[in-house]
C-alpha positions as CSV (number, residue, x, y, z in Angstrom):
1,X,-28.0,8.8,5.0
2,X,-25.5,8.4,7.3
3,X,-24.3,4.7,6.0
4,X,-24.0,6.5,2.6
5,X,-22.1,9.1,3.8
6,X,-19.5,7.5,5.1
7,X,-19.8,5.0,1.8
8,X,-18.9,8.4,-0.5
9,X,-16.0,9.4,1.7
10,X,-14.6,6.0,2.0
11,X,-14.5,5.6,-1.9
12,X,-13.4,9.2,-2.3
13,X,-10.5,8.3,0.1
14,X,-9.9,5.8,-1.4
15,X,-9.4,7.6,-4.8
16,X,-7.6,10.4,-3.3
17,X,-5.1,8.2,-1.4
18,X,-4.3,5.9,-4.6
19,X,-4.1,8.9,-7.2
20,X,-2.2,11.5,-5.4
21,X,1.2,9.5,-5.4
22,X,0.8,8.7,-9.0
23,X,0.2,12.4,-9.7
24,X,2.9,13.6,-7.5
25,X,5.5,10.9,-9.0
26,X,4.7,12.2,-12.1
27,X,5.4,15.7,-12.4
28,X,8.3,15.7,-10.0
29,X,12.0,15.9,-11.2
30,X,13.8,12.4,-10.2
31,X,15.9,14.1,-7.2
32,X,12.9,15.3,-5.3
33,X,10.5,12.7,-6.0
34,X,11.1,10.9,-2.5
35,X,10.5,14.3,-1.1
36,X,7.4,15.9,-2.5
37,X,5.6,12.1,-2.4
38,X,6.4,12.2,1.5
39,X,4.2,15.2,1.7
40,X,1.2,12.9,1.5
41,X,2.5,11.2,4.3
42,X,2.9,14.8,6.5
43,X,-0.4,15.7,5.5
44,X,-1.5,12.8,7.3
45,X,-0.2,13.4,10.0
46,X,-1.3,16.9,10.6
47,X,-4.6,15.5,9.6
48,X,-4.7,12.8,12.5
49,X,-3.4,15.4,14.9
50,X,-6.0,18.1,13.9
51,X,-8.6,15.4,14.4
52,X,-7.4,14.4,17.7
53,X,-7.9,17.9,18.9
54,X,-11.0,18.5,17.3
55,X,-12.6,15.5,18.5
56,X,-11.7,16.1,21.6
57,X,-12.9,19.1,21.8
58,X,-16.4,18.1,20.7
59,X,-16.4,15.1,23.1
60,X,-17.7,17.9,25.5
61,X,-20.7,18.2,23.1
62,X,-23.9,17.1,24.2
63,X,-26.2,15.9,21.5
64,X,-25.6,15.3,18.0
65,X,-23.1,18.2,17.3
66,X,-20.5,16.5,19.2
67,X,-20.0,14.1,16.0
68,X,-21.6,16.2,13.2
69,X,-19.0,18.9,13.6
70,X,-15.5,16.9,13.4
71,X,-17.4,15.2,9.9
72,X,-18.5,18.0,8.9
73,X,-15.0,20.0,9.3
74,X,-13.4,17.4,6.9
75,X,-15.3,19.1,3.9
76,X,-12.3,21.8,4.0
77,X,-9.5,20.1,3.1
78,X,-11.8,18.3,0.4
79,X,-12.9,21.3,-1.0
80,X,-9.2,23.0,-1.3
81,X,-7.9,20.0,-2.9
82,X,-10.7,19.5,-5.6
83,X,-10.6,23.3,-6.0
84,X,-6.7,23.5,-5.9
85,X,-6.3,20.7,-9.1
86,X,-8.3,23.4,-11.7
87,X,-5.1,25.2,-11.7
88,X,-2.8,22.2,-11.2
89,X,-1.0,20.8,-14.6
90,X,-2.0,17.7,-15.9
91,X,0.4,15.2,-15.5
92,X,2.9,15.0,-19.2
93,X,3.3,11.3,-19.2
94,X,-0.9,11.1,-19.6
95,X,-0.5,14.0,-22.0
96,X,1.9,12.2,-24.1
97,X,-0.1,9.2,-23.7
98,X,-2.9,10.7,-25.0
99,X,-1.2,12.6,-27.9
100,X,-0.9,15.9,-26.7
101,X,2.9,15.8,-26.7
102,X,3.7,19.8,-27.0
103,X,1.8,20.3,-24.0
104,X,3.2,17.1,-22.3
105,X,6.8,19.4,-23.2
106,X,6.0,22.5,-22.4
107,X,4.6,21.3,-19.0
108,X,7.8,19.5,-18.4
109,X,9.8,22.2,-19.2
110,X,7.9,24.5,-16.6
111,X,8.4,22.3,-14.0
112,X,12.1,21.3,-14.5
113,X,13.3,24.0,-16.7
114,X,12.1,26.8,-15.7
115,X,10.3,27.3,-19.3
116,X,13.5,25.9,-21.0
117,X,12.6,23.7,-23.7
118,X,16.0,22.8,-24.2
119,X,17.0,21.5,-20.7
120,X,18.8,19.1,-20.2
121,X,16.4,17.3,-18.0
122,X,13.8,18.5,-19.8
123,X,15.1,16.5,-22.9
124,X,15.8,13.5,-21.2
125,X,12.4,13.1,-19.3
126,X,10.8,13.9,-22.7
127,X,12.8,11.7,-24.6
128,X,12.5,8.3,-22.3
129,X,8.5,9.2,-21.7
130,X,8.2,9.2,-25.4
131,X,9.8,5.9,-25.9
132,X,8.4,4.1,-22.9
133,X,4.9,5.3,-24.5
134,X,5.3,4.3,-27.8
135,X,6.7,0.5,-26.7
136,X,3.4,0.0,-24.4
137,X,1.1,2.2,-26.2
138,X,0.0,-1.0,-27.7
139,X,0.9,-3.2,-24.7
140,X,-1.5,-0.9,-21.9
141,X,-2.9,-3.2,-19.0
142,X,-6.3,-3.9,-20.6
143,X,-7.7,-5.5,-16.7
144,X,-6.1,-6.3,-13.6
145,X,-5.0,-9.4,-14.6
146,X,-2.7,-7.9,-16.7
147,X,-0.8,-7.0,-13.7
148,X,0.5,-11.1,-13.1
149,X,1.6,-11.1,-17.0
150,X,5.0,-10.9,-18.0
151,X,7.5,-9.2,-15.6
152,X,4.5,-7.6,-13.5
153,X,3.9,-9.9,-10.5
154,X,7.3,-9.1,-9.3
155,X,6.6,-5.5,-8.5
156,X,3.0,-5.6,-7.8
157,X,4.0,-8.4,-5.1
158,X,6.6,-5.2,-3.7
159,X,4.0,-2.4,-3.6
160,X,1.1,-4.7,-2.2
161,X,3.6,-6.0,0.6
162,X,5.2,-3.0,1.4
163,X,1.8,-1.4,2.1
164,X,0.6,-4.3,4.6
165,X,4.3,-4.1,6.1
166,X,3.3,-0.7,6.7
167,X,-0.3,-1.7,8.5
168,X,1.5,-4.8,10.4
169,X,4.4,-2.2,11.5
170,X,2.1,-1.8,15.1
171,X,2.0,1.8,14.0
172,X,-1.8,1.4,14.3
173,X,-1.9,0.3,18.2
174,X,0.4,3.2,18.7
175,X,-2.4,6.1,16.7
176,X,-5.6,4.9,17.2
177,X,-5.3,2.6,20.3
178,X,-3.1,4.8,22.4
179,X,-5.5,5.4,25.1
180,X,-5.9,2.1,25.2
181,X,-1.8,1.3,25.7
182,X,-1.6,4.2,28.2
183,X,-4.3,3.2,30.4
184,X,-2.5,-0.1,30.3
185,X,0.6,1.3,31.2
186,X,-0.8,2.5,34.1
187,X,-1.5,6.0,32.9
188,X,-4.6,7.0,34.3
189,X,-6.8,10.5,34.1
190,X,-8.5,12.6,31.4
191,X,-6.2,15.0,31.5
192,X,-2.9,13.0,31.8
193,X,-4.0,10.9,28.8
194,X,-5.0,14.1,27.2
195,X,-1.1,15.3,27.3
196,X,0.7,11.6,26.6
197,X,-1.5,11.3,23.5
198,X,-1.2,14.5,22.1
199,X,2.8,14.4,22.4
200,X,2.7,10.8,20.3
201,X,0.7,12.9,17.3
202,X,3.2,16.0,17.7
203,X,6.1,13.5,17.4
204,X,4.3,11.8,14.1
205,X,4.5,15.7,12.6
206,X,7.9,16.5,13.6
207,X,9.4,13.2,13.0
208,X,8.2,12.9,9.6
209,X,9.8,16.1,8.4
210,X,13.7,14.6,8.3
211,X,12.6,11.8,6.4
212,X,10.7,15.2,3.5
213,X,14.3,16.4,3.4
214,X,16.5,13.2,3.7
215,X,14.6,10.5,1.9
216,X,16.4,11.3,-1.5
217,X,19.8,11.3,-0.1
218,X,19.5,7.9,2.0
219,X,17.6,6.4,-0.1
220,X,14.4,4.0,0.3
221,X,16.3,0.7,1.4
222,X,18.2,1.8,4.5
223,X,15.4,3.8,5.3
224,X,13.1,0.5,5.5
225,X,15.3,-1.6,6.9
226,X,16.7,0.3,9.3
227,X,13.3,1.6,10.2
228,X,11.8,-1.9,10.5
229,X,14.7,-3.2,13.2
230,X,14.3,-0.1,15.5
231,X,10.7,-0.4,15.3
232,X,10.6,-4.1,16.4
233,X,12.9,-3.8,19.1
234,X,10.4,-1.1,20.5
235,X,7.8,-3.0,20.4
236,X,9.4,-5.6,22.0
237,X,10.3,-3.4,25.0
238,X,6.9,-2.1,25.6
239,X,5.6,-5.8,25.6
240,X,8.4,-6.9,27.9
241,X,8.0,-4.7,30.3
242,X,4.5,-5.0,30.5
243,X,4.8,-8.0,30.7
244,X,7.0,-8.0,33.3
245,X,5.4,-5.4,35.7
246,X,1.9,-6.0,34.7
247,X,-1.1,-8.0,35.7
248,X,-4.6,-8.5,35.3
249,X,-6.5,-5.9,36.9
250,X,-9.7,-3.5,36.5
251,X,-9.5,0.3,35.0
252,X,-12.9,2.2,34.9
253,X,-14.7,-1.2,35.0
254,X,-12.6,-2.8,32.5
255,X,-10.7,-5.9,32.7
256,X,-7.4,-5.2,31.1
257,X,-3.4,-5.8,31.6
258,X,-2.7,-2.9,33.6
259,X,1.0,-1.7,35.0
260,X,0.6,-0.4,38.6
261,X,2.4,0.7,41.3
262,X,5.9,1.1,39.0
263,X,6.5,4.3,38.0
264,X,9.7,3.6,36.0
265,X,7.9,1.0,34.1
266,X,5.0,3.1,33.7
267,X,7.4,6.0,32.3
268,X,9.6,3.6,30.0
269,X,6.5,1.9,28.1
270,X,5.5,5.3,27.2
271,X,9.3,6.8,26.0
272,X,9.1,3.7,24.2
273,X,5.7,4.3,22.6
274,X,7.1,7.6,21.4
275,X,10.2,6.2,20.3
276,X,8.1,4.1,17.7
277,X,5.9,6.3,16.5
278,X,9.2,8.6,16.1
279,X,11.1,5.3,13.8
280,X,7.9,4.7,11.8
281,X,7.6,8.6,11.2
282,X,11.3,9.0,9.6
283,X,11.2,5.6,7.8
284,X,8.1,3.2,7.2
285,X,5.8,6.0,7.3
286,X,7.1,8.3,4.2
287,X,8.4,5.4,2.1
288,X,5.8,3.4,2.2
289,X,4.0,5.8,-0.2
290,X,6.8,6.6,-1.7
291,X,8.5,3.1,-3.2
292,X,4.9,2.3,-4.4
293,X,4.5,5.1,-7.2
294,X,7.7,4.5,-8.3
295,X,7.8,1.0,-8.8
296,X,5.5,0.8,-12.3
297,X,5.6,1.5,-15.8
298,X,2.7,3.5,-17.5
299,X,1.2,1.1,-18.3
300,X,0.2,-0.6,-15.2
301,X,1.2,2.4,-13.1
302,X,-2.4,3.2,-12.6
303,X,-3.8,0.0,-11.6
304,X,-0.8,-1.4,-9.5
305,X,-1.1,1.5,-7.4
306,X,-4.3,1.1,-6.5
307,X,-4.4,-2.2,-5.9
308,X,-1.2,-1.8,-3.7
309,X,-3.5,1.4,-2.0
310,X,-6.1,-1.1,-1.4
311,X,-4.2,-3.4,0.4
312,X,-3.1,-0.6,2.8
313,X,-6.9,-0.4,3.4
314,X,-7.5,-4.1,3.4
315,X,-4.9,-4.4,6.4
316,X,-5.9,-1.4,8.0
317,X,-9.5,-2.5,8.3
318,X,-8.3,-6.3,9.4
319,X,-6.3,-4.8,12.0
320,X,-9.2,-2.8,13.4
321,X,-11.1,-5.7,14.2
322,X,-8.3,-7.5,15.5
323,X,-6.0,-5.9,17.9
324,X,-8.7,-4.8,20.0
325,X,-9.4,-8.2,21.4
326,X,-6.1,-8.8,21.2
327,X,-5.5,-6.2,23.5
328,X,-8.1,-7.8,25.8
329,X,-6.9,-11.3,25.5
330,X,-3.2,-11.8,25.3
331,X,-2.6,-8.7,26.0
332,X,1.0,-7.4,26.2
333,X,1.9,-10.8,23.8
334,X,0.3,-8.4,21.2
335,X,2.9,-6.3,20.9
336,X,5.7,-9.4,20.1
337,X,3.2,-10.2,17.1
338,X,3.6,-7.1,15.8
339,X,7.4,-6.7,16.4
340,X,7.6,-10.2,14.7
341,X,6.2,-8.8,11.7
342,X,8.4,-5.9,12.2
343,X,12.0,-8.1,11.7
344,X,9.5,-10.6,9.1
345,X,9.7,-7.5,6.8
346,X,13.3,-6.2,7.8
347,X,14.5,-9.8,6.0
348,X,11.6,-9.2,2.7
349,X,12.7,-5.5,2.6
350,X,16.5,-6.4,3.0
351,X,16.7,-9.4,0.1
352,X,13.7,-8.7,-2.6
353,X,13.6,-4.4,-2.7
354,X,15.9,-2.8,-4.7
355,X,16.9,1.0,-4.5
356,X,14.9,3.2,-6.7
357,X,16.7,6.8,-5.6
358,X,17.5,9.2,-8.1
359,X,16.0,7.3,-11.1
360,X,13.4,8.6,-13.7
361,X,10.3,6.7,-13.7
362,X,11.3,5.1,-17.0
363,X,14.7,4.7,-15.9
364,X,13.3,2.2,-12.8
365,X,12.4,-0.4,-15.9
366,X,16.4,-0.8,-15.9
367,X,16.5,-1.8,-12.7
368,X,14.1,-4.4,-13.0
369,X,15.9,-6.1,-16.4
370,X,18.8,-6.5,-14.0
371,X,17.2,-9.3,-12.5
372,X,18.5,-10.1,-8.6
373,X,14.7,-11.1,-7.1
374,X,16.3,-12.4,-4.1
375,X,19.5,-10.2,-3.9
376,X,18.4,-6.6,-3.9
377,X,21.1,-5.4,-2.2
378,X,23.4,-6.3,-5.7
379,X,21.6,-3.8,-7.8
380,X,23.8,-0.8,-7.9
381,X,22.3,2.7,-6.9
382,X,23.5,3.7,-10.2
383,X,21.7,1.1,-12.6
384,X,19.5,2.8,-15.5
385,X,20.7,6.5,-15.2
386,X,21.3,7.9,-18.6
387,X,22.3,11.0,-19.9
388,X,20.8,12.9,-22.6
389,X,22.5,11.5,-25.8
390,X,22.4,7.9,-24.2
391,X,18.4,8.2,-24.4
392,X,18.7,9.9,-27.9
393,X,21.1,7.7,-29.2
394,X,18.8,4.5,-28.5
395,X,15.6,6.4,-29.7
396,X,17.4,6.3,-33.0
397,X,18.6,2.6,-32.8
398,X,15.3,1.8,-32.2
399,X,13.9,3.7,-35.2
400,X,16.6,2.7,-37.7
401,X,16.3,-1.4,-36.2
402,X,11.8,-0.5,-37.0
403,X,13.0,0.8,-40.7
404,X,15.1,-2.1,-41.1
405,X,12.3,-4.6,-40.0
406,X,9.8,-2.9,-42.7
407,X,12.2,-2.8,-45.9
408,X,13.3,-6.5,-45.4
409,X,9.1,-7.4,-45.0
């Protein structure tokens, strides 16, 4: 029972984590997207550092409670979520996909218009989410290979990558190893490990809140690359001066690189530990759910989100097999691996991702047609806005060039 447990709540998290960008992508006005998408990233955080606690906590358990209680507990936020969505709106571009194109309007215009039918962003969402449906109502991703056809692989190949860039960031030795790179540090004790871990998961909360209220004003490339440098050069601190100050030694019976006998080191492995986890929480962290939901059209939306949410997984489980022995083996060369991959995805990010800030979902298509795969950075931050009459005036184009097509046949 157990097994299948833990089989349920994997797939379910697995749902949950691929849907809940789309959704929130979806009903958000283009100038707050970044912001309200990030939220899934917070809510991670307070997650992991509610856990922590809890765990803890129950560590002093004796008997079965001591893991029954932190599973159990995670029924909660399960329950508000599945119970919160009955009174959520359903999302207008799978109204209007479906037909139900009043209520695709009227839900747009209560989330962007205050009721206002007539909005001016009202019109325009409603206007380019009716054309982009009627040009792929017929051309809908019918499988996943659909996803390499056409101009597809380009963007799937961004979302899948930027979600391993976000595993290979290190940010997982930092969360779920940290005892591990404390002890090593030459932090020893319950109680002092207590403390240094539970300021890393304080910093992941705080830290992730500037990038809520900043990610639509800097926008997702300098965000990424930026966030990619200062989080290799981190790394590559905490391995040099391990690797510098430490040697092989034995901790509780362990054999493990250990720091000892140099305070300073011991104190600048850790500042730089928290330094990290505060660049991946204000860059990586955020956008790396973010970008993804944004990338698509409808038509694939759906299915190139979740496979770029299953690669995050993929990683995630890879790396949870492998750093521990490479913790045990090589040790503080670990950390260069990582911040390798760290200035490996600073170049990808920097050459091959184009800004998306500020766009509609259908206006992202634009920026797409301009072409630059391996020139980003030439794709102007204002490529694809429209205004209302621009969108009208090509809905008609398009309707009198469909006429035209019919009368000459």
């Amino acid at each position: 029972m157990l097994v299948v447990g833990r089989i349920v709540s994997g797939v379910s998290v697995g749902l949950a984590s691929a849907v809940v960008p789309i959704y929130q992508s979806e009903i958000t006005a283009p100038s707050i997207r970044g912001r309200i998408v990030s939220l899934q990233q917070w809510s991670i955080t307070w997650g992991i550092l509610i856990q922590y606690f809890i765990q803890f906590g129950c560590s002093y358990i004796n008997g079965a409670a001591s893991f029954r209680v932190p599973w159990g507990l995670q029924m909660i936020p399960a329950i508000i979520l599945s119970v919160g969505m009955l009174i959520f709106p359903e999302s207008p571009r799978y109204l209007f996909d479906k037909g139900r194109e009043e209520e695709a309007l009227q839900i747009l215009a209560d989330l962007h218009g205050g009721g206002d039918k007539t909005n001016e962003l009202v019109v325009l969402e409603y206007e380019e989410i009716k054309h982009q449906v009627y040009f792929e109502r017929t051309e809908g991703a019918k499988s996943y290979l659909d996803l390499f056809k056409g101009g597809n692989p380009r963007r799937v190949m961004l979302g899948c990558c930027l979600q391993m860039w976000s595993q290979l960031s290190g940010m997982n030795i930092m969360m779920y190893y940290i005892i591990y790179v404390f002890r090593g540090a030459g932090l020893t004790g319950t109680r002092g490990n207590l403390i240094a871990d539970s300021v890393q998961y304080v910093l992941n909360v705080v830290f992730t809140v500037p990038a809520i209220i900043y990610i639509d004003i800097w926008g997702r490339r300098p965000m990424l690359i930026i966030g990619t440098l200062v989080m290799g050069f981190w790394l590559c601190l905490v391995g040099g001066l391990q690797g510098k100050y430490g040697s092989w030694g034995e901790v509780d019976g362990d054999r493990i690189w250990v720091v000892a006998n140099h305070d300073a080191a011991t104190k600048a492995i850790i500042v730089s530990s928290y330094f990290f986890v505060c660049s991946f929480a204000i860059s990586m962290g955020p956008v790396s759910w973010t970008y993804p939901a944004e990338l698509y059209s409808l038509k694939v939306r759906g299915k190139a989100v979740s496979l770029a949410t299953a690669t995050n997984w993929l990683f995630n489980t890879a790396l949870a097999w492998a750093v521990p022995p490479g913790l045990a083996s090589i040790a503080w060369k670990t950390y260069f691996i990582f911040a390798a991959f760290n200035f490996a995805a600073c170049v990808h990010i920097f050459f091959m991702y184009p800004e998306t800030v500020g766009r509609t979902l259908e206006e992202v298509e634009d920026i797409f047609q301009q072409g630059h795969v391996f020139s980003a950075w030439e794709i102007d931050r204002d490529v694809g806005k429209k205004t209302v009459e621009e969108v009208i005036a090509k809905e008609k184009n398009l309707q009198k060039e469909s006429l035209d097509e019919k009368s000459s046949a």
